[in-house]
N, C-alpha and C positions, 0 to 999 in steps of 0.2 A: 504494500500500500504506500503510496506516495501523499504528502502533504502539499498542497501551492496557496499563497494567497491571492486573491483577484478583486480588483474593487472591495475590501474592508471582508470579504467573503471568505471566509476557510475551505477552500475543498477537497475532498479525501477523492484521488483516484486508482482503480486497483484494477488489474486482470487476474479471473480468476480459471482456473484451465477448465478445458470443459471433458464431461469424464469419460471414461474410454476413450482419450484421442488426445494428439500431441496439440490440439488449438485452444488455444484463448478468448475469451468474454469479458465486455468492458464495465465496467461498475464504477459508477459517481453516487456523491455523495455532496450534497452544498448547503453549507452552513453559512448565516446571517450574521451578522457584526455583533455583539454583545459586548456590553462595558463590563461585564464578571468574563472574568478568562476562565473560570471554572466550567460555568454555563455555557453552552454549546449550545443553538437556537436553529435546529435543521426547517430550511425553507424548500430542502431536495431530498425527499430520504432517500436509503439508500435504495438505487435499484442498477438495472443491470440497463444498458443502453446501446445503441448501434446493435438493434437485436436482432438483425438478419443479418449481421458479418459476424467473422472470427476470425482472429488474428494469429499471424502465425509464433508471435510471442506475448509475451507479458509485457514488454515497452510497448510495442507497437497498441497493443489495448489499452495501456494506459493512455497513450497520446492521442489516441480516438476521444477515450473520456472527455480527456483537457478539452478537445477542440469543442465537444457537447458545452462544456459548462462555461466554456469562452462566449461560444455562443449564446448561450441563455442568459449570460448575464451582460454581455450588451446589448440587448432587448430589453434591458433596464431601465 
């Protein structure tokens, strides 16, 4: 799982493999700004995303996520 911040946003992006088979699924996750650093305020829970591709690795599905939540969040 990777961390990035984006516009005040936290977001969590992961590949997770997909089973019986050497491919990848992309997983985001985007968290909201919150003045408690404990407090986590999800405005994206987690789900899996680009859900008719699979990547032939874990970076590559991660960098799928990012462009997701890039995109979602300048739509802001």
């Amino acid at each position: 799982m990777r961390t990035e911040q984006i516009k005040g946003h936290e977001i969590e992006i992961s590949g997770v493999r997909v089973a019986n088979s050497s491919n990848w699924t992309a997983y985001l996750t985007i968290y909201g700004p919150s003045s408690n650093p404990m407090h986590r305020h999800s405005v994206f829970p987690n789900q899996q995303v680009c859900v008719e591709e699979v990547f032939n690795s874990e970076q590559a599905a991660q960098e799928a996520a990012l462009k997701v939540a890039r995109e979602m969040l300048s739509a802001r």
